[in-house]
KOLBADO-818217 format. One line per field, with one value per atom (N, C-alpha, C): z negated, x, y. Coordinates in Angstrom, 2 decimals. Atoms other than C-alpha are relative to their C-alpha. Layout:
BEGIN
w c(Z;...);
u c(X;...);
v c(Y;...);
***
This chain:
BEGIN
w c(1.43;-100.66;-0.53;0.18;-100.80;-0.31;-0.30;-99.39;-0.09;0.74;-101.44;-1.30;1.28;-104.62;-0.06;-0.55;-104.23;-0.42;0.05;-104.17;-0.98;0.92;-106.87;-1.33;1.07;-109.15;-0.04;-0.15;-107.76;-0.76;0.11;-108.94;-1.79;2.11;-112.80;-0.10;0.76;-113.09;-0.12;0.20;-112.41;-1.06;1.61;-114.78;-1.44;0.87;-117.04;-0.69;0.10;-116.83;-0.92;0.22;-117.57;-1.25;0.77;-120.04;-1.63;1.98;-124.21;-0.84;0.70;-126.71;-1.29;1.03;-128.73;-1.56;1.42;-132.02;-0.46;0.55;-131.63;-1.12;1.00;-133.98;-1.62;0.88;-136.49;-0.24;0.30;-136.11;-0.58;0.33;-136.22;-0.02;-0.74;-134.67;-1.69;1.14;-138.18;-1.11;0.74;-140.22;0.41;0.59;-141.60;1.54;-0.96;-138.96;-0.98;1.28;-140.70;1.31;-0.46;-139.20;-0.28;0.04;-138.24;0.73;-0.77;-137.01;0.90;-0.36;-134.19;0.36;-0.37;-134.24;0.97;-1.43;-130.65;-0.22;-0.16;-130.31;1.60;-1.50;-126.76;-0.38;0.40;-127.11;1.12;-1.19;-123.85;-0.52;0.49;-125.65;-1.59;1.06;-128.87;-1.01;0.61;-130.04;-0.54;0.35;-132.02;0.28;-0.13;-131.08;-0.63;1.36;-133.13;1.10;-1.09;-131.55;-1.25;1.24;-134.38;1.39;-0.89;-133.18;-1.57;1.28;-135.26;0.80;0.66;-136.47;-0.18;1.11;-137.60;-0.51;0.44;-139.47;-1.22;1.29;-142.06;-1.17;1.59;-145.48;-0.36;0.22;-145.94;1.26;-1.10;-143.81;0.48;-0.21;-141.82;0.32;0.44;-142.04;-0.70;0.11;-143.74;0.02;-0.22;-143.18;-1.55;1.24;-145.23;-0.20;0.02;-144.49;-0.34;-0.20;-143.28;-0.04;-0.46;-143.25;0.82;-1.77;-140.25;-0.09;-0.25;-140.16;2.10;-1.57;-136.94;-0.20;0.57;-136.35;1.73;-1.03;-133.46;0.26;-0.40;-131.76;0.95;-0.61;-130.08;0.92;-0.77;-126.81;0.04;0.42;-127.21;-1.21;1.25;-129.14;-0.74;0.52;-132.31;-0.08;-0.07;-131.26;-0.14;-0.20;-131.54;-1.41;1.09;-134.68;-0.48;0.47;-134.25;0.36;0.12;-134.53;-0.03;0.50;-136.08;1.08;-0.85;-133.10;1.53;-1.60;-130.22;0.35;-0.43;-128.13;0.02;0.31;-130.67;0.54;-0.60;-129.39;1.49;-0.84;-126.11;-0.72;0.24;-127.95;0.07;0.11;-127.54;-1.36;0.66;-130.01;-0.48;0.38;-132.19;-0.79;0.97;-134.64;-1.12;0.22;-137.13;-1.47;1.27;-139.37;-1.27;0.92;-142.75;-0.90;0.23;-144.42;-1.44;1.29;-147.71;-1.34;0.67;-149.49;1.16;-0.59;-148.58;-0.61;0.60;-148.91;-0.78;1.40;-151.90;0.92;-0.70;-149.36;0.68;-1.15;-147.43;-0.58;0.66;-148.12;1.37;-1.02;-146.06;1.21;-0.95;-143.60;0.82;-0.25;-142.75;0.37;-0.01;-142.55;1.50;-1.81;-139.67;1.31;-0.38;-138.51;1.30;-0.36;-137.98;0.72;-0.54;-136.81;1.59;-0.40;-134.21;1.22;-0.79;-132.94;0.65;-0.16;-132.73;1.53;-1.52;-130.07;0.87;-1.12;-128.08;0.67;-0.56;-127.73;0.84;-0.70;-126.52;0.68;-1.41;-123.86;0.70;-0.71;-122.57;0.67;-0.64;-122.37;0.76;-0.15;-121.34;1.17;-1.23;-118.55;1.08;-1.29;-117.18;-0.02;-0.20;-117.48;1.08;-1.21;-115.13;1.49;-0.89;-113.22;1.39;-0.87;-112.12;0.69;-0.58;-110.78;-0.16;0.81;-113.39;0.70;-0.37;-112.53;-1.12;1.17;-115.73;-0.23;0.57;-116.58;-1.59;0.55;-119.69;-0.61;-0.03;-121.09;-1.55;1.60;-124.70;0.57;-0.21;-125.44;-0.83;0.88;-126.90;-0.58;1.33;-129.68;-1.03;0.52;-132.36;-1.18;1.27;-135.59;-0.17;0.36;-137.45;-1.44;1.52;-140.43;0.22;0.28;-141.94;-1.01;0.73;-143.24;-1.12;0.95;-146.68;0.06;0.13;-147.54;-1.00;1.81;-150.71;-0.40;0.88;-151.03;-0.17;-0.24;-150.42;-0.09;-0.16;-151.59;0.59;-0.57;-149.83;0.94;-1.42;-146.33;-0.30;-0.43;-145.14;0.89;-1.01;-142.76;1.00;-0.94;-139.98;1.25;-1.29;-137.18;1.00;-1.19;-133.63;1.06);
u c(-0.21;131.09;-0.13;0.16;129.83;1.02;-1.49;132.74;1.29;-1.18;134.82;0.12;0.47;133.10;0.72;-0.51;134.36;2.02;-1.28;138.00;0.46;-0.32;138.04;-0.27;0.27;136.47;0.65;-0.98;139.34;1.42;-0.99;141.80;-0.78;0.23;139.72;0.50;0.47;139.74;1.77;-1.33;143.69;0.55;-0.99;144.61;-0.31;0.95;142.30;1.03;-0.76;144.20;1.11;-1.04;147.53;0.01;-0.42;146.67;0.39;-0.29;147.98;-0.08;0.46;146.23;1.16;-0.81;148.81;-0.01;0.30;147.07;-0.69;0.88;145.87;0.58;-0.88;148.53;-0.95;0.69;146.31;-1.39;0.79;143.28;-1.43;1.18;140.75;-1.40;1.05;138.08;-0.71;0.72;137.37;-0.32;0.16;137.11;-1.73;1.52;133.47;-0.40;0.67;131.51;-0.31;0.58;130.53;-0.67;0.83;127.84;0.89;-0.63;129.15;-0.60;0.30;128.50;1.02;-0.39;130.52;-0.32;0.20;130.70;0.67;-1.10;131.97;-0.74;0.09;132.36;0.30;-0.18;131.88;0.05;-0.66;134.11;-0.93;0.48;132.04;-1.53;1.36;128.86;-0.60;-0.67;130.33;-1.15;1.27;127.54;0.84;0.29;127.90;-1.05;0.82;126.58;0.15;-0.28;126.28;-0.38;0.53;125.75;0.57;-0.68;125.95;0.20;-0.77;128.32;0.32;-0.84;130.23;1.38;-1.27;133.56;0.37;-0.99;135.88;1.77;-1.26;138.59;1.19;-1.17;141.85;-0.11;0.22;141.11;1.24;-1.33;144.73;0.95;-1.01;147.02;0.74;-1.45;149.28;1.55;-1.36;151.44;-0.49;0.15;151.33;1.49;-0.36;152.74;-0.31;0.81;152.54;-1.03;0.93;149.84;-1.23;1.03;147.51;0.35;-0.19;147.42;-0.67;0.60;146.26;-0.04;0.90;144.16;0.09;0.66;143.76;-1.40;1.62;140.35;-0.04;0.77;138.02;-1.12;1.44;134.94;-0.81;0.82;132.32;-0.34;0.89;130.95;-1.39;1.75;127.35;-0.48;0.35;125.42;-0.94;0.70;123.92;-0.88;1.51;120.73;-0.13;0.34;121.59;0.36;0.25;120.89;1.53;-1.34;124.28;1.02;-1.12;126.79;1.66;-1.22;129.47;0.67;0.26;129.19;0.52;-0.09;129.62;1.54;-1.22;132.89;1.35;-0.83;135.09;1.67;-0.63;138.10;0.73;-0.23;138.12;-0.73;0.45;136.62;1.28;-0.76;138.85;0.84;-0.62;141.49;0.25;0.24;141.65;1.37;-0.71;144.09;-0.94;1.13;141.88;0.96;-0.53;143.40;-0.89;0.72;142.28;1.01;-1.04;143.56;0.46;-0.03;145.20;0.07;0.68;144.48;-1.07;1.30;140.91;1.17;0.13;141.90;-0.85;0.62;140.65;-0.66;1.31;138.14;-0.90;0.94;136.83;-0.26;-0.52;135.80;0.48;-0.75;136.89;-0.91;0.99;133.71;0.57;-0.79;134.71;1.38;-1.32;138.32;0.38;0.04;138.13;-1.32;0.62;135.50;0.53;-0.71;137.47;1.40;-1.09;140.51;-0.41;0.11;138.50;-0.04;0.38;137.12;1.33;-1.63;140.54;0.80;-0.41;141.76;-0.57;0.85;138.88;0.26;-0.65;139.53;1.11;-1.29;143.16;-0.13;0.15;141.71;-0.04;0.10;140.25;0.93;-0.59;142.61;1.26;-1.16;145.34;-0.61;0.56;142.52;0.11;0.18;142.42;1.98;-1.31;146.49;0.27;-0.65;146.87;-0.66;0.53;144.39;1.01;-0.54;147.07;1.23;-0.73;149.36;1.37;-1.31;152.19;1.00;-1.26;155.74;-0.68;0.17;154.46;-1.46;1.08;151.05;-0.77;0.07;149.65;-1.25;1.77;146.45;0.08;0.20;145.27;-1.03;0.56;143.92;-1.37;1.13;140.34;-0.47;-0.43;139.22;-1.83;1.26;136.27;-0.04;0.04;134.98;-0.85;1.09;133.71;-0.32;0.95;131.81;-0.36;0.74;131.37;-1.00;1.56;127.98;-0.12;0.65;127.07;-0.13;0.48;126.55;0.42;-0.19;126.62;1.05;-1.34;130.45;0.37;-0.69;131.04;-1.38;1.10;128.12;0.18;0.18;129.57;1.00;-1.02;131.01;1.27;-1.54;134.35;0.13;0.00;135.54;1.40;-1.65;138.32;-0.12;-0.25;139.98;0.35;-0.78;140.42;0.43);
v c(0.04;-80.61;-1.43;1.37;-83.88;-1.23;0.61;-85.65;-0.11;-0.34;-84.56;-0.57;1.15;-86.14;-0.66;0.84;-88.99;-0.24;-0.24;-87.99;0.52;-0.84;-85.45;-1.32;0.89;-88.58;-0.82;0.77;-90.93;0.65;-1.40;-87.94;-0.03;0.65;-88.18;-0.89;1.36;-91.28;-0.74;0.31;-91.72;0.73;-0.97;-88.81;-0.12;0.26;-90.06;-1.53;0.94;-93.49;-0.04;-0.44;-92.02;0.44;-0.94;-89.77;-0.69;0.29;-90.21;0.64;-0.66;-88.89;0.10;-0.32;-87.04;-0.76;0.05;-87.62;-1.62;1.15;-91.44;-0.68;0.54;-92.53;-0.04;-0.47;-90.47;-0.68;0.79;-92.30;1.21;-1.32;-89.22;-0.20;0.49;-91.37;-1.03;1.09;-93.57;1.38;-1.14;-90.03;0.07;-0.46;-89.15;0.96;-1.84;-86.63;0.48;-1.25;-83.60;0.73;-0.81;-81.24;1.14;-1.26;-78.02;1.16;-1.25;-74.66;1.19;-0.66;-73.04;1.37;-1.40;-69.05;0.52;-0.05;-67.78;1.66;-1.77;-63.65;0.23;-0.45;-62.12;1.56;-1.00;-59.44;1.60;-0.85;-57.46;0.30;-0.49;-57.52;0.29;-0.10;-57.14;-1.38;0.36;-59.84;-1.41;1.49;-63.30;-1.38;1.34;-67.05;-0.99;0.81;-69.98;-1.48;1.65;-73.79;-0.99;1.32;-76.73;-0.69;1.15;-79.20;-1.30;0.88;-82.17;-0.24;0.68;-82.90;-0.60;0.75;-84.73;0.17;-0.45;-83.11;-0.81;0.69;-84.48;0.98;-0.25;-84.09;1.11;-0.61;-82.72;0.93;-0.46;-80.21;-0.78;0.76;-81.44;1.19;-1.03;-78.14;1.29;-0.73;-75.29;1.31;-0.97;-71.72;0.97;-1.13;-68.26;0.55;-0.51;-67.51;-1.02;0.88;-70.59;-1.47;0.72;-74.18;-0.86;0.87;-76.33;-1.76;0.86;-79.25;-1.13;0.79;-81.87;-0.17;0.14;-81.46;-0.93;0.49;-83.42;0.50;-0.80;-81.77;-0.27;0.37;-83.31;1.12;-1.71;-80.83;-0.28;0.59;-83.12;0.61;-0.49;-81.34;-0.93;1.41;-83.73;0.00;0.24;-84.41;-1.75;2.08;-88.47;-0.27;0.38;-90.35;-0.54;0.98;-92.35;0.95;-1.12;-89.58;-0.60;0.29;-91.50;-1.12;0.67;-93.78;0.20;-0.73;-91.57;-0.21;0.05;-91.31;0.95;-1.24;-89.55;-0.53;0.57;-91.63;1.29;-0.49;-89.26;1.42;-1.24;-86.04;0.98;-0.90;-82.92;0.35;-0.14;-82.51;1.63;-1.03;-79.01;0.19;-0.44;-77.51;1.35;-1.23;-75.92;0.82;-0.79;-73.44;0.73;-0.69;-72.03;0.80;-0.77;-68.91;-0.95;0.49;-69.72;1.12;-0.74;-66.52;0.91;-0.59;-64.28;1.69;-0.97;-60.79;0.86;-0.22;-58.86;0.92;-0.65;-56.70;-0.83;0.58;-59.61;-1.80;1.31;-63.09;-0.48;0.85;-66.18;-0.03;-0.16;-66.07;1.33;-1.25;-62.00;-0.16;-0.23;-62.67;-0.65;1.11;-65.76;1.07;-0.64;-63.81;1.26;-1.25;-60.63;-0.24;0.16;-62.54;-0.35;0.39;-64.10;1.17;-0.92;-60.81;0.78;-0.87;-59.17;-0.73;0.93;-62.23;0.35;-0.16;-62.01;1.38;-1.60;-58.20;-0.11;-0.33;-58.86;-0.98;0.96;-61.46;0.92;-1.32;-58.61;0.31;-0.91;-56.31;-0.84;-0.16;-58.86;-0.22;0.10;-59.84;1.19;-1.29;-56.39;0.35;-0.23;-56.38;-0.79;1.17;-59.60;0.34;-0.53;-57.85;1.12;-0.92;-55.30;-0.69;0.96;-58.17;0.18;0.18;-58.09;-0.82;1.09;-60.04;-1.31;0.89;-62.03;0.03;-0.31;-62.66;-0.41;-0.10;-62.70;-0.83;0.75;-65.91;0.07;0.02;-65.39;-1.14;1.28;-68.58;0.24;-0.21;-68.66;-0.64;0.32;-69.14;0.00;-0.08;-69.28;-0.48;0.21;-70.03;-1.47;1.21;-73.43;0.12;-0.01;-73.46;-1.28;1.47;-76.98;0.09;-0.03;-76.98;-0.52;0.47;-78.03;-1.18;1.85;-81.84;-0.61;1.04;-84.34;0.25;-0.69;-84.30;1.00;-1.08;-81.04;1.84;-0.98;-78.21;1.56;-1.31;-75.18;-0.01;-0.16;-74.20;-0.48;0.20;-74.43;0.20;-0.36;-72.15;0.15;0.35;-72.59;0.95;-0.85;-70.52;-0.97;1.14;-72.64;1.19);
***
């Protein structure tokens, strides 16, 4: 296993080289952090988890639909336990598309709604897991998915909640 190290990190470090960050044009990396709270649903134990992370999302859509419009967000996987946040290496942080509805339906608010959309995916991982299971011509990857809640802070005194 060892001796393989080695090779597999020669094999990063080239694809790593290569790679072009779709969105550097955008410049995501000089945007504010914001404290956040990711909600992840495990559809098998029907239960909710929470893990603050940080952000850095665009003030403004960059498209909208009929329903939602969608945000470039950035997401640290370090969780912020370091003083210099704004500091860290958002440059290479994972790139997001964060959507938010643009009406709440009149039974649910916006928390409930992402909420309930989230749970609904996770469900049809599941089932498309136990479909690929039976070794379809075609197989079938729901991509996954979860909730962010941007936390409270000076500019901004109440959530803001997004579907990824």
């Amino acid at each position: 296993e060892k001796k393989y190290c080695h090779v597999w990190w020669r094999v990063y470090e080239k694809a790593r080289a290569v790679y072009q960050n779709p969105w550097a044009e955008f410049h995501l990396e000089k945007l504010p952090a914001k404290l956040a709270k990711r909600h992840r649903y495990d559809a098998l134990t029907k239960k909710w988890s929470d893990d603050i992370t940080i952000v850095k999302i665009e003030d403004r859509p960059f498209a909208r639909g009929g329903l939602r419009e969608c945000f470039r967000m950035k997401k640290l996987s370090q969780q912020p336990n370091r003083p210099h946040i704004h500091c860290l290496g958002w440059k290479n942080a994972n790139n997001y598309v964060a959507k938010r509805s643009l009406y709440s339906s009149q039974n649910l608010n916006e928390e409930s709604e992402i909420k309930a959309q989230v749970e609904i995916q996770q469900k049809c991982a599941i089932i498309a897991q136990a479909f690929d299971a039976l070794k379809p011509p075609k197989s079938v990857t729901i991509v996954d998915c979860f909730m962010i809640q941007i936390l409270p802070h000076a500019l901004s005194p109440k959530s803001e909640y997004f579907f990824l």
